[in-house]
VMD Tcl script that draws the C-alpha trace (Angstrom):
set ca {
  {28.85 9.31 -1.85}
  {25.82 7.56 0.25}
  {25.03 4.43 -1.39}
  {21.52 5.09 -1.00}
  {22.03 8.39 -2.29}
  {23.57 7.15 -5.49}
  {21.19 4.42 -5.83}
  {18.46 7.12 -6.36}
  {20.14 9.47 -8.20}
  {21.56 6.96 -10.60}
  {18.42 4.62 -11.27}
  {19.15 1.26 -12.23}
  {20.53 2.09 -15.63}
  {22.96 4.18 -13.59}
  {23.91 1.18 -11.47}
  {24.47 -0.55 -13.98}
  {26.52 1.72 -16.37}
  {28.69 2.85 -12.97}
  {30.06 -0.88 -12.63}
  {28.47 -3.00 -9.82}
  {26.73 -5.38 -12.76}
  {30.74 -6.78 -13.76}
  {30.95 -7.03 -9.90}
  {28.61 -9.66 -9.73}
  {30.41 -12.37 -11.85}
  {32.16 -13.00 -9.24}
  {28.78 -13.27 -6.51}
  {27.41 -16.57 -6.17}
  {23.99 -17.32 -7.63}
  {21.05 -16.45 -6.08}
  {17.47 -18.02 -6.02}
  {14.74 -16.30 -4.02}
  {11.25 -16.88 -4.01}
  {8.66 -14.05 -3.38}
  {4.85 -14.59 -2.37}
  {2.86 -12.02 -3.18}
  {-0.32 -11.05 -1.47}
  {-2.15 -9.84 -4.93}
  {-3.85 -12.40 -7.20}
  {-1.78 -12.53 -11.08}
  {-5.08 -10.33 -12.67}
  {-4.30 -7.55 -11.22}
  {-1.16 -6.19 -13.03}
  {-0.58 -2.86 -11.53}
  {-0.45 -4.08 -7.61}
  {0.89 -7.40 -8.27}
  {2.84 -5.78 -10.71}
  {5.15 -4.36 -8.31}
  {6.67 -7.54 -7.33}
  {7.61 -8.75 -11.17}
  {9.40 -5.14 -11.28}
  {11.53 -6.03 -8.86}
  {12.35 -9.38 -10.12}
  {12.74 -7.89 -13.31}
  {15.48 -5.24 -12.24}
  {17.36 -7.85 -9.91}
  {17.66 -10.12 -12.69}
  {18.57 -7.45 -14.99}
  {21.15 -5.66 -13.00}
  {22.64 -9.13 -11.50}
  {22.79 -10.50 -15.25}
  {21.32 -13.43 -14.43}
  {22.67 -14.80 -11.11}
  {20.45 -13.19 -9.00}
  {16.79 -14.57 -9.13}
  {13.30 -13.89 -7.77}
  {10.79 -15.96 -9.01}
  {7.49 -14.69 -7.95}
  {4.17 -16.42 -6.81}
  {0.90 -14.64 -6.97}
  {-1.58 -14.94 -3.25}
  {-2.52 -18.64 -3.05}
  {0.38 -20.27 -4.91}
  {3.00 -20.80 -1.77}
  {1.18 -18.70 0.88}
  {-2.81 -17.60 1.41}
  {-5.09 -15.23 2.33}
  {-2.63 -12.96 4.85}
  {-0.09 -15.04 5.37}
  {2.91 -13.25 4.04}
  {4.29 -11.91 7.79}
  {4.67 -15.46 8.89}
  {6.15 -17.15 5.83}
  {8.66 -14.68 5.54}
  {9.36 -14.32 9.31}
  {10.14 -18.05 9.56}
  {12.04 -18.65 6.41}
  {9.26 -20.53 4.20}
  {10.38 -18.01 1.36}
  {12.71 -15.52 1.31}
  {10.65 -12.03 0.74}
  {7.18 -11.41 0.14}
  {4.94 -8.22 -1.47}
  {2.50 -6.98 0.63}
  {0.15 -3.93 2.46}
  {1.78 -4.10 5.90}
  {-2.04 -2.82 6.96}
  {-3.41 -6.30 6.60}
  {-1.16 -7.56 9.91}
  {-2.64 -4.97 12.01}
  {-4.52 -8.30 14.35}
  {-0.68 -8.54 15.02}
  {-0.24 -5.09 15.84}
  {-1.68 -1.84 15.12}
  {1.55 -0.47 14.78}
  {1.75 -2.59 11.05}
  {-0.60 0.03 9.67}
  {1.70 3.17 10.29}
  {3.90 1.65 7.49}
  {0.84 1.77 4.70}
  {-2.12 3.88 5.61}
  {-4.10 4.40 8.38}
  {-7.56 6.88 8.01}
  {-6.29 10.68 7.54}
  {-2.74 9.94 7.18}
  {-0.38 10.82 4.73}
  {-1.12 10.78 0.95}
  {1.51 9.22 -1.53}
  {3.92 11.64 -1.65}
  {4.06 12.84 2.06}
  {4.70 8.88 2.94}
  {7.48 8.48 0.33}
  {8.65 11.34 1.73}
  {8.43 10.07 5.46}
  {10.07 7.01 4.64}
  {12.70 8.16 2.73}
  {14.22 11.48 3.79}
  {12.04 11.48 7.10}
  {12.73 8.87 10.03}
  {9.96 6.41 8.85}
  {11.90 3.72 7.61}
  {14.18 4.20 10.37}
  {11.00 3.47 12.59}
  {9.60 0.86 10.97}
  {12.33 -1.29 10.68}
  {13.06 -1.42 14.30}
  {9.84 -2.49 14.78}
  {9.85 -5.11 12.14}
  {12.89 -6.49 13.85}
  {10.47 -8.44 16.34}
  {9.45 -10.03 13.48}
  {12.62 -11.20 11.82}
  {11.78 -8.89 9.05}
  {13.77 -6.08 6.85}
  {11.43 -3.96 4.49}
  {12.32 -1.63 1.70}
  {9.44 0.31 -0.47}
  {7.45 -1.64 -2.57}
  {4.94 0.68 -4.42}
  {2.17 3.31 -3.69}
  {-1.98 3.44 -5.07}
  {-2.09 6.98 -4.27}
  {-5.56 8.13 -2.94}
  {-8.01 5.65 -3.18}
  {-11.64 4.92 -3.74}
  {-14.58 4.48 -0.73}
  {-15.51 1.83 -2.50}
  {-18.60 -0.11 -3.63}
  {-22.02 0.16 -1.79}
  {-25.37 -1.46 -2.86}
  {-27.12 2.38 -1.70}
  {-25.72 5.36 -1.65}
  {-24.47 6.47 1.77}
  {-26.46 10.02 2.43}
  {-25.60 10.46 6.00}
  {-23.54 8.74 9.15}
  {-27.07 6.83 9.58}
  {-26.80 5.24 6.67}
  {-23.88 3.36 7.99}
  {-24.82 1.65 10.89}
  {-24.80 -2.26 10.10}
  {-23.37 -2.23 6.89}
  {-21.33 -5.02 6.62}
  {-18.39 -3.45 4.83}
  {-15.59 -4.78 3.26}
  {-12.45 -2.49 4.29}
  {-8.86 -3.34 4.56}
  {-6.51 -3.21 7.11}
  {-6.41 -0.50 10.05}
  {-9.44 0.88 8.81}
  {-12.05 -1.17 10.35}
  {-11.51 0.13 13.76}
  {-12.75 2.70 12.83}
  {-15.73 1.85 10.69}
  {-16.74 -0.27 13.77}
  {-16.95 3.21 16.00}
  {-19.12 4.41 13.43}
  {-21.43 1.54 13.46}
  {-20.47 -0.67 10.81}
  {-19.18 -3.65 10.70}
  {-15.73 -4.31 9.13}
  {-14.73 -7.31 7.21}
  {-11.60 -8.44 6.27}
  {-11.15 -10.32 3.05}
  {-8.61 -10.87 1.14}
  {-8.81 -9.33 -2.83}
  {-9.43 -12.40 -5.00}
  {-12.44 -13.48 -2.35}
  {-14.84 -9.71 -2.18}
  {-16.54 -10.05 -5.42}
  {-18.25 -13.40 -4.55}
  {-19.03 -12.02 -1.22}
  {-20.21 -9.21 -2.85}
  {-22.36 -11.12 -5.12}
  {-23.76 -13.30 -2.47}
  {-24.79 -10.13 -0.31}
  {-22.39 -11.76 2.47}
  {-21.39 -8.04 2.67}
  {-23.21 -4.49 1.98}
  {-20.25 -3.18 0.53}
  {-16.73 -3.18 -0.15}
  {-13.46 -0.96 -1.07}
  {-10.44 -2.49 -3.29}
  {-8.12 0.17 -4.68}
  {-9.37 2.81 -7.31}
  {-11.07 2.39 -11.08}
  {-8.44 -0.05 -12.29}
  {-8.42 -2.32 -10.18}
  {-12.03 -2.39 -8.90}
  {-13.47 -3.11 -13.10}
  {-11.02 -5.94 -13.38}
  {-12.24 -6.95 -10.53}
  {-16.33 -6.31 -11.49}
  {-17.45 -4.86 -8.40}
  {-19.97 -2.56 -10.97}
  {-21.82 -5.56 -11.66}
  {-22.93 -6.53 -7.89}
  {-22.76 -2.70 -6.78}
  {-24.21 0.34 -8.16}
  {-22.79 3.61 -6.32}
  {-18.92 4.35 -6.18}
  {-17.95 6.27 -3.47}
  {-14.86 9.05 -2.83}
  {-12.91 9.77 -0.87}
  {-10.94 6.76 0.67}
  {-10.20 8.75 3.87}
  {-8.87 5.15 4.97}
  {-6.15 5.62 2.44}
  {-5.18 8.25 1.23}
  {-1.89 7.37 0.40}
  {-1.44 3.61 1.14}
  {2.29 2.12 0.81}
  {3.05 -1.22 0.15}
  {6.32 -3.07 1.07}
  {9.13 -5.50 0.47}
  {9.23 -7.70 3.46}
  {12.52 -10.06 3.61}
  {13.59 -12.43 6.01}
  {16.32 -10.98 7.90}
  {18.71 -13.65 7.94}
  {18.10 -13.94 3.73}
  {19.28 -10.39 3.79}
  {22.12 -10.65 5.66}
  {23.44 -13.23 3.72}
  {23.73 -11.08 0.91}
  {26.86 -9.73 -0.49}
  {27.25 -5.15 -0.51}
  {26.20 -5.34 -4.03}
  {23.26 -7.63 -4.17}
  {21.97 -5.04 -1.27}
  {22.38 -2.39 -3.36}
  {20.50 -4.22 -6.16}
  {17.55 -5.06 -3.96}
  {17.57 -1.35 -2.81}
  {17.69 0.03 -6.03}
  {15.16 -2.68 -7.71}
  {12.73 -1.33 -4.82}
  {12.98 1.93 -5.43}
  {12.29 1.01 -9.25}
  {8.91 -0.96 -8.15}
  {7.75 1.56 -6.11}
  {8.03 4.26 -8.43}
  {6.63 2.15 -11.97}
  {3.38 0.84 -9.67}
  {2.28 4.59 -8.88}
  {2.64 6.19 -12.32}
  {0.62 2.80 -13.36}
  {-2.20 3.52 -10.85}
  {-1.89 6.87 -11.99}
  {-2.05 6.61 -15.98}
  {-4.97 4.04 -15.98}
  {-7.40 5.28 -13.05}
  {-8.88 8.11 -15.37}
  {-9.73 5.87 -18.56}
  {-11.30 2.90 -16.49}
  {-13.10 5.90 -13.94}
  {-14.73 6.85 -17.83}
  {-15.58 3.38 -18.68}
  {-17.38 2.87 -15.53}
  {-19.13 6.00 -15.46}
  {-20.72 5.07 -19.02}
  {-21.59 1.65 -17.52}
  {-23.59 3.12 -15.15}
  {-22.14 3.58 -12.04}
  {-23.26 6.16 -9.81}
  {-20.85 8.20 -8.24}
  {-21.34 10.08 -4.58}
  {-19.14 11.67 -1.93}
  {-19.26 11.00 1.42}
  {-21.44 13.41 3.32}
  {-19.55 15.71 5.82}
  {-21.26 14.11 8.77}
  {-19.49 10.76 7.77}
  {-16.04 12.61 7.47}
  {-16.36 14.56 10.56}
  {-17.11 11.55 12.30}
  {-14.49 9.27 10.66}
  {-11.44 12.00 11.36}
  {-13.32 12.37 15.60}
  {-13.01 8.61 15.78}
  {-9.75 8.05 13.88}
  {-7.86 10.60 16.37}
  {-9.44 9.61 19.37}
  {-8.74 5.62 18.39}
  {-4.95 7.03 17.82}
  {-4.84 8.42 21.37}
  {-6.11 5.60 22.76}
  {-3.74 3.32 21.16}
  {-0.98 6.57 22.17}
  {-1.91 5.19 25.71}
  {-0.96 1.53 25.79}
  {1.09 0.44 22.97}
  {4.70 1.83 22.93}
  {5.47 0.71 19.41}
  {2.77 2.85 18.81}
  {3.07 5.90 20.07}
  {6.74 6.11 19.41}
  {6.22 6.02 15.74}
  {2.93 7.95 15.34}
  {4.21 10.53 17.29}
  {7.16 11.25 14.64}
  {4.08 10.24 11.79}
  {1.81 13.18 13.49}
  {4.76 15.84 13.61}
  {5.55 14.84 9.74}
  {2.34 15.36 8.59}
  {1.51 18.40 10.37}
  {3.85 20.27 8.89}
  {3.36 18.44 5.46}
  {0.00 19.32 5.15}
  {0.85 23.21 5.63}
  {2.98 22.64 3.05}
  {0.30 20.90 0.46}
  {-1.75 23.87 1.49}
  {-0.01 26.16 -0.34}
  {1.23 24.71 -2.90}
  {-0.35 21.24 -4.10}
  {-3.44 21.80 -2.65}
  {-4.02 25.69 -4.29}
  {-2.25 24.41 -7.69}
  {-4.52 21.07 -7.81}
  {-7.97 23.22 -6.21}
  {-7.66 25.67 -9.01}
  {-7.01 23.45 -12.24}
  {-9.57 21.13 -11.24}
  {-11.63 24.11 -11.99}
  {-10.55 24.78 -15.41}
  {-12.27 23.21 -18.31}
  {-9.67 21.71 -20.58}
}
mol new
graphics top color blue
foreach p $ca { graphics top sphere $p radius 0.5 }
foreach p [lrange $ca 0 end-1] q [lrange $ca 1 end] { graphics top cylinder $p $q radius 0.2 }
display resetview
């Protein structure tokens, strides 16, 4: 049997009750360090990474440890590519989006606007050729990546007006991570990048107009209600945004078969715990904010129809002169074609008519 295969059949109880944990008395004893790009507050993204630790220790009894330090501690602001390609620490936790000044290519392995939502990228990466893909390209960077944990759709974030039309968007100073700024820029904003633990005092200052963070959870521990009335939907930036494990590739290697297997398996574990988090406590803190008074609003069509024009004609552009590129998003586009006829018929027409139902 694959290894992977039995890995995600098993689960880590299943590793562990099938006999690799009395393998490891005999492995020697491991201490890793992991810099996360999430501040400590906010349990459900920065979560993720004390999973993993958790399951590594757990299924290593002991002798394999990953101590983990929130953004700021070993490594700030968006520094996680470069720590972890030059050894500083061994792995890091991260949206591979924010290292898209590096190369676009970075945000085919989390979300880029109209891509695939959570369950059409696990899907990619995992039975389709997209961690295939993206580990040849993170090669360049001395980097090996595993799964590391999905938001599912997420928010359009926090605006001090409600956004009626496409006019109402041209110089906003928005807050936006990743890939997604390209875009907003084409549409006559004006993107900034910022890491999490810095947009609510920007926010509060009026340094920006706006801003986007994840979904409900996240975005009231974070207090964006109080500096910013009206909560848009949908995040077309993300509709499915992945994060990742990034190790050093040289840490890997050293690694014995089963400690591989561990950090596959402990992966697999993160990824899976952070989405059914995002996922149980969006509705309850959506309520709370609601009551609190925050005004809800969709993006007007004109907005969508021009974010989806400028998205595809940014990824033909980008077809056009960057290799990396255009070899993966051309397997990306021919996945999610035929995922989203798919979704049509099933998730989509399931999902369209219960959210009609009063229950």
């Amino acid at each position: 049997m694959e290894r992977r295969k039995f890995i995600h059949g098993a689960g880590i109880a299943g590793v562990l009750a099938a006999g690799v944990a009395p393998a490891v008395h005999a492995q020697a004893t491991i201490r890793w360090r992991l810099t996360s790009a999430f501040p400590k507050a906010l349990d459900t993204i920065f979560g993720a990474a004390d999973t993993f630790s958790k399951a590594i220790g757990e299924m290593s009894g002991g002798k394999f440890q990953v101590s983990v330090h929130p953004s700021g501690e070993l490594v700030g602001g968006f520094g996680q590519v470069d720590a972890v390609q030059q050894g500083t620490v061994e792995m890091a936790h991260t949206a591979p989006y924010y290292y898209f000044g590096k190369d676009p290519t970075f945000a085919l392995g989390c979300a880029i606007p109209f891509g695939l939502n959570s369950r059409q990228m696990t899907a990619w990466m995992v039975e389709g050729n997209g961690l295939k893909l993206m580990r040849e390209f993170y090669a360049n960077y001395n980097i090996i990546n595993f799964i590391g944990g999905n938001t599912g759709a997420q928010m359009g974030g926090w605006w001090r007006k409600e956004i009626k039309s496409l006019a109402d968007l041209k110089g906003q100073k928005f807050r936006t991570g990743g890939f997604s700024g390209r875009v907003f820029e084409r549409m006559g904003g004006v993107p900034q990048n910022i890491p999490g633990g810095e947009i609510y005092q920007a926010l509060e200052k009026g340094t920006i107009d706006a801003a986007e963070w994840v979904g409900p959870y996240d975005d009231e521990k974070l207090g964006f209600n109080k500096v910013a009335p009206f909560y848009g939907y949908p995040g077309y930036w993300e509709g499915g945004p992945q994060l990742d494990f990034f190790i050093n590739t040289k840490a890997y290697n050293s690694l014995s078969a089963e400690y591989k297997a561990m950090v596959e398996a402990a992966a697999h574990e993160a990824h899976n715990v952070m989405q059914a988090r995002y996922d149980a406590r969006n509705p309850a803190a959506l309520k709370r904010l609601v009551a609190s008074g925050t005004k809800l609003f969709r993006f007007p069509k004109d907005v969508m129809d021009s974010a989806f024009k400028e998205s595809m004609a940014l990824y033909s552009e980008l077809s056009n002169t960057n290799p990396a590129w255009k070899k993966i998003y051309s397997d990306f586009s021919d996945f999610r074609r035929d995922q989203n006829l798919w979704f049509r018929f099933t998730e989509a027409g399931f999902d369209d008519f219960m959210q009609s139902q009063r229950l």
